[in-house]
MIBAKE-660933 format. One record per atom (N, C-alpha, C): residue in one letter; x, y, z. Coordinates in steps of 0.1 Angstrom, whole numbers, padded with zeros to 4 digits. Each point is the difference from the previous one (the first is absolute). Layout:
N
  aa      u      v      w
   A      X      Y      Z
...
END
This chain:
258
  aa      u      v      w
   X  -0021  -0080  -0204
   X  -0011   0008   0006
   X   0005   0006   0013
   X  -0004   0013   0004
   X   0006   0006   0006
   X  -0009  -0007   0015
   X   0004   0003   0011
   X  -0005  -0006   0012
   X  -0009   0011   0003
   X   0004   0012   0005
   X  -0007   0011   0001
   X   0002   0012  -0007
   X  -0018   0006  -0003
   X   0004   0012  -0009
   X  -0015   0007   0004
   X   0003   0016  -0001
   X  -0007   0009   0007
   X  -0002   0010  -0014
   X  -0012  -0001  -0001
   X  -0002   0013  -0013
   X  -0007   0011   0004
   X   0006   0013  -0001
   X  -0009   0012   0005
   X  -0004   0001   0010
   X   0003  -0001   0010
   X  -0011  -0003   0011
   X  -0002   0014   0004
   X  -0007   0004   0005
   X  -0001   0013   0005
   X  -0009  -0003   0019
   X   0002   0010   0006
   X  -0005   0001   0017
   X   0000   0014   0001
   X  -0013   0002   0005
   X  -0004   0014   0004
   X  -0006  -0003   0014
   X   0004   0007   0007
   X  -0007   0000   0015
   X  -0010   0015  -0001
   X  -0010   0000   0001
   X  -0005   0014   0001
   X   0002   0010  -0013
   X   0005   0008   0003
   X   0006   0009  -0009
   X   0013   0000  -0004
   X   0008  -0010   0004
   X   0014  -0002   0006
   X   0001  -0011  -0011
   X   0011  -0001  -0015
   X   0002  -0004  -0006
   X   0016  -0011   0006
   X  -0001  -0010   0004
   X   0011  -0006   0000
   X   0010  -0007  -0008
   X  -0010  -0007  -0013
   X   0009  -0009  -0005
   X  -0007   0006  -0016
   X   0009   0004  -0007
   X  -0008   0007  -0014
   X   0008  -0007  -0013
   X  -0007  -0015   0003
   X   0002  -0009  -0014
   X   0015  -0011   0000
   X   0004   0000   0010
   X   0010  -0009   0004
   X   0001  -0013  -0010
   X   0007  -0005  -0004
   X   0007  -0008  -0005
   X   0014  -0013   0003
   X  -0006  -0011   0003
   X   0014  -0005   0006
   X  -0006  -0018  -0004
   X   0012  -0005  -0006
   X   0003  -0014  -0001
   X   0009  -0005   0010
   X   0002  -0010   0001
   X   0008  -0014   0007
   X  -0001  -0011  -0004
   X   0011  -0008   0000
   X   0000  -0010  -0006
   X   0003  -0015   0011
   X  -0002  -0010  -0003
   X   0004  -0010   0011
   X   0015   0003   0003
   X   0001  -0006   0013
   X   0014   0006   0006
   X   0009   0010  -0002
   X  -0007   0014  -0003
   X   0007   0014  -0008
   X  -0001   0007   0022
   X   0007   0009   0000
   X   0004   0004   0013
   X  -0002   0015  -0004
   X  -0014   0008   0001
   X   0003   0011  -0006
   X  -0001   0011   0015
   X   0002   0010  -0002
   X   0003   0011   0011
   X  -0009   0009   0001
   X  -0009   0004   0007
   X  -0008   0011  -0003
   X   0006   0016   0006
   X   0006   0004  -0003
   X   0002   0013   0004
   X  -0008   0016   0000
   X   0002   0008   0008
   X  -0004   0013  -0001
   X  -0002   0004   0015
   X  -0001   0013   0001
   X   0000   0010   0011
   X  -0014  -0002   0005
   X  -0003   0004   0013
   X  -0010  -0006   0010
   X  -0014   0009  -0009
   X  -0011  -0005  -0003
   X  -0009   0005  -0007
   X  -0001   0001  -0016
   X   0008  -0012  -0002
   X   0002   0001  -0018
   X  -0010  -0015  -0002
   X  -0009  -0005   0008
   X  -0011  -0011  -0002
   X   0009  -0012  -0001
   X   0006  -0007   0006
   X   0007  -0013   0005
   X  -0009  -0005   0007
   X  -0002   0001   0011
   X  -0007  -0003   0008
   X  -0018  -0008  -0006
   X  -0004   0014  -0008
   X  -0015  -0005  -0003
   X   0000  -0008  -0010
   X   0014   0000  -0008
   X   0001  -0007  -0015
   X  -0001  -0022   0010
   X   0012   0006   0008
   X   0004  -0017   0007
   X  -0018  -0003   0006
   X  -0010   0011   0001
   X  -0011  -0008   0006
   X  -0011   0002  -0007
   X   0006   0003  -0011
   X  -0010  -0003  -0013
   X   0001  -0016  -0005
   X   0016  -0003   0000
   X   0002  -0010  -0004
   X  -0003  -0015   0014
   X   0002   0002   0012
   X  -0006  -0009   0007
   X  -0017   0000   0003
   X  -0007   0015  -0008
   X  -0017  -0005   0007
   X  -0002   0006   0003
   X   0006   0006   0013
   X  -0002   0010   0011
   X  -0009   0015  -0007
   X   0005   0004  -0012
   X  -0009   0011  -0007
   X  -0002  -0006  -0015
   X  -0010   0003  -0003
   X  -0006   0000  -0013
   X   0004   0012  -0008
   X   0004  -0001  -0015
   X   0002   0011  -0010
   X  -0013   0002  -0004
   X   0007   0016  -0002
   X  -0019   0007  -0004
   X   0005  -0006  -0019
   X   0007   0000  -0005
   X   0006  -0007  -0012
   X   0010  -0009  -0003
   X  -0001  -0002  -0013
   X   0011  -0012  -0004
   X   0004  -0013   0002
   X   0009  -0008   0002
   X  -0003  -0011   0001
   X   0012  -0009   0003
   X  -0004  -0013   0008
   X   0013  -0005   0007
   X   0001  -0013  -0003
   X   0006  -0005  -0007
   X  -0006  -0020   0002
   X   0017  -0006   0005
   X  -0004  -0011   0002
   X   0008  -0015   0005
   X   0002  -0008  -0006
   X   0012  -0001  -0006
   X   0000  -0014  -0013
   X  -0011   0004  -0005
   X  -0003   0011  -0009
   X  -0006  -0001  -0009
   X  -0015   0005   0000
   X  -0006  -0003   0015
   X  -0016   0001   0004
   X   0001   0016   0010
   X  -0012   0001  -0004
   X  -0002   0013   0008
   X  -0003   0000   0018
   X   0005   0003   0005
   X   0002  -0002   0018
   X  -0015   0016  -0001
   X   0003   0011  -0006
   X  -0009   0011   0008
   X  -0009  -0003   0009
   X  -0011  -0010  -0002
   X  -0013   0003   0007
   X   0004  -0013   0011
   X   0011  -0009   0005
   X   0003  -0003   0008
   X   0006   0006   0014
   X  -0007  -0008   0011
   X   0007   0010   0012
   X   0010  -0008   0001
   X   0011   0004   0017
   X   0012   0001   0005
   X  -0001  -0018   0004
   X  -0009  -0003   0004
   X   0002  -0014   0001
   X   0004  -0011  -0013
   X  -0012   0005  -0008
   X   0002  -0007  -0012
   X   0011   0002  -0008
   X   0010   0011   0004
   X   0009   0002  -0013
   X   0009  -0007   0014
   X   0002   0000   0010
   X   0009  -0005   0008
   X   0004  -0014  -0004
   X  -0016  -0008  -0006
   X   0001  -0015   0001
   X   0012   0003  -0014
   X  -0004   0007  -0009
   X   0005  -0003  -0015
   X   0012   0000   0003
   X   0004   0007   0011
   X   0020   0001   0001
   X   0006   0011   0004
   X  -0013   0010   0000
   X   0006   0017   0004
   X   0000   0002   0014
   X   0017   0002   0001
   X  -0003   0001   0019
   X   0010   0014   0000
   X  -0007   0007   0010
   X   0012   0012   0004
   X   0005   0002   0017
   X   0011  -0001   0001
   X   0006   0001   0011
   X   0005   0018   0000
   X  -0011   0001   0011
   X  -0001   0021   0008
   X   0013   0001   0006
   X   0003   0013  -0003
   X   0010   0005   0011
   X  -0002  -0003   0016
   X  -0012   0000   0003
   X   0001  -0005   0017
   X   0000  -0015  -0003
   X   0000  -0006  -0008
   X  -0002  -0014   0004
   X  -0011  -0007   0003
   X  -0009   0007   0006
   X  -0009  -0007   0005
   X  -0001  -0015   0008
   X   0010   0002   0008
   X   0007  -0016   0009
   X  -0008   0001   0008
   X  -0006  -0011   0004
   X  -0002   0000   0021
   X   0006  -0003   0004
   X   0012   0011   0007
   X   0010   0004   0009
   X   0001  -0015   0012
   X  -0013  -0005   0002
   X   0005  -0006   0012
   X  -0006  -0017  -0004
   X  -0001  -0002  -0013
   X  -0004  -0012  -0005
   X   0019  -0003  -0007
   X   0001  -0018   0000
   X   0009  -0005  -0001
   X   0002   0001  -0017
   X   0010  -0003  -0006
   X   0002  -0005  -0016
   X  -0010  -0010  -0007
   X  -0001  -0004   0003
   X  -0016  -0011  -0004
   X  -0011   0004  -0001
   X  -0005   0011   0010
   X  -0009   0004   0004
   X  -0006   0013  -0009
   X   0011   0008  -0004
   X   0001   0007  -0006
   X   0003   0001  -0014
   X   0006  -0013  -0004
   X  -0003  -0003  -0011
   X  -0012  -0005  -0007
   X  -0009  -0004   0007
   X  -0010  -0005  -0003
   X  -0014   0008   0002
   X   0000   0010   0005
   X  -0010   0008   0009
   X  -0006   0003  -0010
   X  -0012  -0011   0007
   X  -0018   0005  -0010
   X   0002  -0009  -0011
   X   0014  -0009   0001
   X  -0005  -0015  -0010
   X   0011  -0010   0008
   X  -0009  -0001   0007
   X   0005  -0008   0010
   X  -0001  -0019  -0007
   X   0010  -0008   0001
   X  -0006  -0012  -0005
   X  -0005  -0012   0010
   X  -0011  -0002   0000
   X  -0014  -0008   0008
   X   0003  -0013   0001
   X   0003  -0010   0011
   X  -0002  -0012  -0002
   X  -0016  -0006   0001
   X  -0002  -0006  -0007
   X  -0015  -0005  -0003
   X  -0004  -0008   0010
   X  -0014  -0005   0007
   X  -0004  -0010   0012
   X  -0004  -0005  -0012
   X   0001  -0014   0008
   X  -0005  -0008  -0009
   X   0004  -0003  -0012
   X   0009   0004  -0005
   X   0004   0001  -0013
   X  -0006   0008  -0008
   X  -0011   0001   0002
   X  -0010   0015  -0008
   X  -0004   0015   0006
   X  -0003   0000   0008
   X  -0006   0009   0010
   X   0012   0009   0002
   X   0003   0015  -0001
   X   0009   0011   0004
   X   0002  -0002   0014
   X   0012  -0002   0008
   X  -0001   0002   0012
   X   0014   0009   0005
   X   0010  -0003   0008
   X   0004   0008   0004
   X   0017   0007  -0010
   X   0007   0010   0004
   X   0005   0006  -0007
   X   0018  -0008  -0002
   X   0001  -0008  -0007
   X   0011  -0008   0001
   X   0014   0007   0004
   X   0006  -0001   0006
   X   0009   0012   0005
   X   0013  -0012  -0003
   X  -0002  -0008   0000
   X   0015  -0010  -0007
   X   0005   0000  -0009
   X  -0012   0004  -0009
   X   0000   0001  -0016
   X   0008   0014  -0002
   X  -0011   0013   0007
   X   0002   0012  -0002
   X   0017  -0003   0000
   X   0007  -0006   0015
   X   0015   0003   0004
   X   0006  -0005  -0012
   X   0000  -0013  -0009
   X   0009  -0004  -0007
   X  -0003   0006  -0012
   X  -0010   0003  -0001
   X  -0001   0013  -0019
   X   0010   0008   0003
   X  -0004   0009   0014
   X   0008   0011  -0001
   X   0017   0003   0000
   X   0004  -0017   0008
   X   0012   0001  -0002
   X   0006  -0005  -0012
   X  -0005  -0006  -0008
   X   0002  -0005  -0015
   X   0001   0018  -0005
   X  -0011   0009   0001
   X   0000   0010  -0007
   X   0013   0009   0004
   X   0001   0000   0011
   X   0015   0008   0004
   X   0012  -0006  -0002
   X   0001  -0013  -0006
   X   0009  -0007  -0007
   X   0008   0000  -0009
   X  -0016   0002  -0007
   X  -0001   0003  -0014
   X   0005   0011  -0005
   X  -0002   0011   0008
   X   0005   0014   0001
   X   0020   0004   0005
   X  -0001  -0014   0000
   X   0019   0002   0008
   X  -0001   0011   0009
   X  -0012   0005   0009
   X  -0003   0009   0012
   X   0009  -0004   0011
   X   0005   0003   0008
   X   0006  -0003   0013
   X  -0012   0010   0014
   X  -0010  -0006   0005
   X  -0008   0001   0010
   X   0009  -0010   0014
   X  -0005   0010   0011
   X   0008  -0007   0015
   X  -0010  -0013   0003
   X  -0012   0001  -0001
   X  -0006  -0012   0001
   X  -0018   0010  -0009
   X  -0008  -0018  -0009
   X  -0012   0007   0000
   X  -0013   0001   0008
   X   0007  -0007   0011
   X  -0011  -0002   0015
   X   0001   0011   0008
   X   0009   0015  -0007
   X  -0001   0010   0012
   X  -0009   0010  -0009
   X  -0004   0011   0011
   X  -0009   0005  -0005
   X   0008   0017  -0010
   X  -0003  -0003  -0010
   X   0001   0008  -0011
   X   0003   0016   0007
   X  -0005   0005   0010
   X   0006   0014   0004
   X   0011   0000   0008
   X   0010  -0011   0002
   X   0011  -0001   0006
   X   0014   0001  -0010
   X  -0010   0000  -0015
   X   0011  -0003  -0011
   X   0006   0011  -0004
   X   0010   0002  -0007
   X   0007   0013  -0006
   X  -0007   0008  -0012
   X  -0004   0009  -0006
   X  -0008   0005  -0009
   X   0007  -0009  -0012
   X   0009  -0003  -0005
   X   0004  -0007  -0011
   X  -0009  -0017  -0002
   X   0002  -0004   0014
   X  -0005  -0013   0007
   X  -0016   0000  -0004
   X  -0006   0012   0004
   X  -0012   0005   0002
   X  -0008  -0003  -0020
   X   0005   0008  -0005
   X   0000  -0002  -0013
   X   0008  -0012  -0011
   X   0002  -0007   0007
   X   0005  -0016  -0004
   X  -0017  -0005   0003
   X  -0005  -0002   0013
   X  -0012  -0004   0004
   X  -0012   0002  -0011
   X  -0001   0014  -0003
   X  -0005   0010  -0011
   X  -0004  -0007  -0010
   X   0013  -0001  -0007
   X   0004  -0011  -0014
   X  -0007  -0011  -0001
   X   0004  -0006   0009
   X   0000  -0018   0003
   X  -0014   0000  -0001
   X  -0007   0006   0007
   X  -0017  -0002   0002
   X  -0002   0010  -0016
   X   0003   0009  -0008
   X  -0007   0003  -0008
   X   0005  -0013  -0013
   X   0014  -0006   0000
   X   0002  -0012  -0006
   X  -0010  -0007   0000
   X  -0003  -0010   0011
   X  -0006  -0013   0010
   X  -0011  -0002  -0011
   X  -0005   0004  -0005
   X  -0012  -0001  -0010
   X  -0004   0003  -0015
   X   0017  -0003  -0005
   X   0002   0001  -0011
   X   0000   0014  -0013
   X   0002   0007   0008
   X  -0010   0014  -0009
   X   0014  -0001  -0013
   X  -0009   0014  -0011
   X   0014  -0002  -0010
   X   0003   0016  -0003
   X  -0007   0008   0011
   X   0006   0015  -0003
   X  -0001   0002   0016
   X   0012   0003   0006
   X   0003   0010   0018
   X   0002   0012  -0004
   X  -0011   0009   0004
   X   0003   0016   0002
   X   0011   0003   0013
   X   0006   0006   0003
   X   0006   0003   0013
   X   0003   0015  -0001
   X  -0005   0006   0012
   X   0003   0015   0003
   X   0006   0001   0008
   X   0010   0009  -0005
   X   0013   0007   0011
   X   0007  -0015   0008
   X  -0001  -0011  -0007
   X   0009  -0012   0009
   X   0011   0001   0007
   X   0009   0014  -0005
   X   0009  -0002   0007
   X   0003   0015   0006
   X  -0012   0008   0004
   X   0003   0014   0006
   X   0005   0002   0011
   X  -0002  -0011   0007
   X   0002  -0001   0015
   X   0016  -0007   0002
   X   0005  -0006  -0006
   X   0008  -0014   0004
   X   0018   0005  -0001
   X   0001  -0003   0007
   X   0020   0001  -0001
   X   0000  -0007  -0009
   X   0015   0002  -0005
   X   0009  -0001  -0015
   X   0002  -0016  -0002
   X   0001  -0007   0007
   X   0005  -0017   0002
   X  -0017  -0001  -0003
   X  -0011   0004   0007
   X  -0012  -0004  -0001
   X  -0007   0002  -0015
   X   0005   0015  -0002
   X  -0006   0000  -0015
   X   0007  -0010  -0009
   X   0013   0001  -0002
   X   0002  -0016  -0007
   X  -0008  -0012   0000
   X  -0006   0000   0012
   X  -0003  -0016   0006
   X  -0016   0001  -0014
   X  -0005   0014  -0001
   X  -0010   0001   0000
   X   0000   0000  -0020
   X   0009   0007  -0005
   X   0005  -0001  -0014
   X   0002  -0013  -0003
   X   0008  -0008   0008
   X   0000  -0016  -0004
   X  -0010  -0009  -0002
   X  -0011   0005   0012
   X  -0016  -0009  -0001
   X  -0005   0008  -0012
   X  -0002   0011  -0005
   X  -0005   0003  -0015
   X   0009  -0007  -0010
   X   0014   0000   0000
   X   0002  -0007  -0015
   X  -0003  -0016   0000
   X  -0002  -0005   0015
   X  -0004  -0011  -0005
   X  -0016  -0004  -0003
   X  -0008   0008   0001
   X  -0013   0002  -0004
   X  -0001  -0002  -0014
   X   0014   0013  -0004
   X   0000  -0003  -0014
   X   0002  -0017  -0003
   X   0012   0003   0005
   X   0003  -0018  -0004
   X  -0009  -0010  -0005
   X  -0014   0003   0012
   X  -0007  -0016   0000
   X  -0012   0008  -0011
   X   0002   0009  -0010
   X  -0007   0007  -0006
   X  -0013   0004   0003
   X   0002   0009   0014
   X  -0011   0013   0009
   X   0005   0010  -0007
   X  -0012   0006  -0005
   X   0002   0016  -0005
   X   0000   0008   0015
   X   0007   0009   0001
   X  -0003   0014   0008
   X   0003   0013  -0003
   X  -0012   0007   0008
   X   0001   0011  -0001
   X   0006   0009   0011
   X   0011   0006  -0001
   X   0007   0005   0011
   X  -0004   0017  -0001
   X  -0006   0004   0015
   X  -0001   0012  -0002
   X   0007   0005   0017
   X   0013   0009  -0008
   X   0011   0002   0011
   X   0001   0019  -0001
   X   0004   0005   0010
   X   0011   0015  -0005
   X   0015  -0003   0000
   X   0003  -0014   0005
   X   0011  -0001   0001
   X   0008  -0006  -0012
   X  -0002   0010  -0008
   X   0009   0000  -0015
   X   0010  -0007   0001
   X   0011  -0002   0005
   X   0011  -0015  -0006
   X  -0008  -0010   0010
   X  -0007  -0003   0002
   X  -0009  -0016   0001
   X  -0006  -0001  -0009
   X  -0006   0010  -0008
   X  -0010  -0003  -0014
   X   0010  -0001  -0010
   X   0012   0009   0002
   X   0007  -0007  -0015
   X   0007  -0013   0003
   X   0002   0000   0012
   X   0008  -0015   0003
   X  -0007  -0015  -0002
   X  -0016   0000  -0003
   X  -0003  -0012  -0001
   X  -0007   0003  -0011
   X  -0008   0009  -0005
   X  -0012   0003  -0008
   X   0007  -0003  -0017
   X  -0010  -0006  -0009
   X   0003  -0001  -0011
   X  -0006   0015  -0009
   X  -0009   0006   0006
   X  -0006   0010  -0007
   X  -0004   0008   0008
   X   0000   0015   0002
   X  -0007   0012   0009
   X  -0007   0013  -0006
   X  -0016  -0009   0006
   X  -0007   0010  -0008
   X  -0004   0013   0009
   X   0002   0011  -0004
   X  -0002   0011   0008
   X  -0015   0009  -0001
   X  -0007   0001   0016
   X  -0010   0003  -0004
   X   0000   0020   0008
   X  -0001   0009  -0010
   X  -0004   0013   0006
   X  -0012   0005  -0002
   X  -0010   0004   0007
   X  -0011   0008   0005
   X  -0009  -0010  -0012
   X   0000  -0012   0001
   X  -0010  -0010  -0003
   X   0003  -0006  -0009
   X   0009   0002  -0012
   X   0003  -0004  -0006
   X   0014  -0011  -0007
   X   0002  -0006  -0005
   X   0014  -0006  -0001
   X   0004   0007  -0009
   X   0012   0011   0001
   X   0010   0002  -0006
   X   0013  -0001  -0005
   X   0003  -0013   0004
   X   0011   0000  -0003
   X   0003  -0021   0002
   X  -0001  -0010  -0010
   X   0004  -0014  -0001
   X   0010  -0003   0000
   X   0008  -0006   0011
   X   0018   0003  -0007
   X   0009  -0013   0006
   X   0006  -0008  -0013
   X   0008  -0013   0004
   X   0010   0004   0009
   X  -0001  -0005   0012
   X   0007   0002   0009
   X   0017  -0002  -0005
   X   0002  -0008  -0007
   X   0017  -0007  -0001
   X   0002   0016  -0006
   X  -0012   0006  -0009
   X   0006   0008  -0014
   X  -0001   0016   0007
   X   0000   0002   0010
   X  -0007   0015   0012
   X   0010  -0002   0007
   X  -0001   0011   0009
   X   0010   0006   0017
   X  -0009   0006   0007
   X   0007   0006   0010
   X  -0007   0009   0010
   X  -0003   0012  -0006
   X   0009   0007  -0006
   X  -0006   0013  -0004
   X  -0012  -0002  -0007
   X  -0004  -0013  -0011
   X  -0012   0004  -0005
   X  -0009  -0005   0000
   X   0000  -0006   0014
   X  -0010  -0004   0008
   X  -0004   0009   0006
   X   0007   0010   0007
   X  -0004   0015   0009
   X  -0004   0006  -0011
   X   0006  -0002  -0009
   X  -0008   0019  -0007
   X  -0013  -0006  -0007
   X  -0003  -0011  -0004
   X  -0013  -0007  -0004
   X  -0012   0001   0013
   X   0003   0002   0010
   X  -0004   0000   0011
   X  -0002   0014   0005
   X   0006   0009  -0001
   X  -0005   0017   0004
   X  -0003   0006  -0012
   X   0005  -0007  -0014
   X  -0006   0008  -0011
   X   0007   0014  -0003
   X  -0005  -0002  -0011
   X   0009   0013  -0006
   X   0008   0003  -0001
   X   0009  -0008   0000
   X   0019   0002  -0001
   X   0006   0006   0009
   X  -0007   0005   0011
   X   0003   0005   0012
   X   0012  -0004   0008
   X   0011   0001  -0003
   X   0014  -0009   0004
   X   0001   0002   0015
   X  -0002   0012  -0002
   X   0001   0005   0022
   X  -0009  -0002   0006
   X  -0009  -0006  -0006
   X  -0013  -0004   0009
   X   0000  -0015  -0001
   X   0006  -0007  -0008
   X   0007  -0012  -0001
   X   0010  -0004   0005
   X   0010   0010   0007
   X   0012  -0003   0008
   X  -0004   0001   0012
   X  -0010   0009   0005
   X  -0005   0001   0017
   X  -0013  -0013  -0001
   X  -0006  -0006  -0011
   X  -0008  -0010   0009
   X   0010  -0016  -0006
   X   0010   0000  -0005
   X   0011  -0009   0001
   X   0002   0001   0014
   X   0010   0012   0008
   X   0004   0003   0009
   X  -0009  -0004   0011
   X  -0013  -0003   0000
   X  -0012  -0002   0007
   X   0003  -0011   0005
   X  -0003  -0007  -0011
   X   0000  -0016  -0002
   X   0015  -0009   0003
END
């Protein structure tokens, strides 16, 4: 059974047709790629699939069951977590803190009663999790805006890990990061794969999506045009799937972009 699968979906904002019948599977631990040029619906597809927007059609399930009429929290519990291109860190909260933010774990009064925010606990999850990650952080008692953007997005991970999920979306993970850091950052995805996490990688930075991704599906002006086994593809026809039309020169200047 497949892990995730998306039939038709369609998104119209207004008059404004975004997503016109999309189509996309995943499987447990598959590493797929989302590709396409800025306004080809990535963006609304990735927040169709966490909650964030509702499809005016079609249909999305999880193992099997239908997620649609579930919000962002509830599909979060089932395992869908997405890590945004800003991150969304508090810059001046520690590794612990930030891993945990808005599920914080409670030590109980009394043995029953919720009382205060266990921060012993928080410290030792978190560093089991960056452990577990073969991460190298300078300490996780400092506060997360002192860290390197590679560093920054190790934190990212660890907290969308920390809670078991079985599919990580990640946008643009490594747009920002020097060449030693994008490594850092390709290594924490194959071992996602490893402990069998599906993800979905949505990059412009073409040899990172062919370098880890098992499959890249290409989406232009709303649609997926183009499914393609990464081992069995290259660059060139990942670009021309991507500007369409066989357009080779329009394929060699947004190569040359990227």
């Amino acid at each position: 059974m497949s892990l995730l699968v998306l039939t038709n979906i369609r998104k119209s904002f207004g008059a404004v047709d975004v997503l016109h019948g999309v189509d996309l599977e995943l499987a447990a631990g598959e590493v797929i790629g989302l590709v396409g040029d800025n306004g080809a619906g990535k963006s609304t597809l990735m927040k169709m699939i966490t909650g964030m927007y509702h499809a005016d059609s079609g249909s999305i399930t999880l193992e099997g069951s239908s997620i649609l009429q579930l919000d962002p929290g509830a599909r979060r519990a089932l395992g869908i977590e997405m890590i945004y291109q800003d991150l969304a860190l508090a810059k001046q909260q520690d590794v612990a803190s930030n891993i945990f933010l808005g599920r914080e774990p409670v030590r109980k009064f009394l043995g029953v009663f919720p009382g205060f925010v266990d921060k012993a606990e928080m410290d030792r999850r978190a560093a089991e999790m960056i452990r577990r990650l073969g991460a190298n952080l300078p300490s996780i008692n400092r506060s997360v805006g002192s860290f390197s953007g590679g560093q920054q997005q190790t934190v990212a991970i660890a907290r969308a890990l920390t809670f078991n999920p079985k599919l990580v979306i990640m946008d643009e993970p490594t747009a920002a990061l020097a060449v030693r850091e994008v490594q850092g950052v390709l290594d924490l995805i194959r071992r996602l794969k490893s402990e069998g996490i599906a993800v979905i990688l949505i990059s412009h930075r073409l040899n990172d999506v062919l370098n880890v991704t098992d499959r890249i599906a290409v989406l232009r002006h709303g649609r997926v045009v183009a499914n393609l086994v990464t081992a069995q593809t290259n660059m060139n026809e990942v670009v021309a799937a991507i500007v369409g039309g066989g357009d080779m020169a329009a394929a060699a200047a947004h190569e040359s972009r990227g």
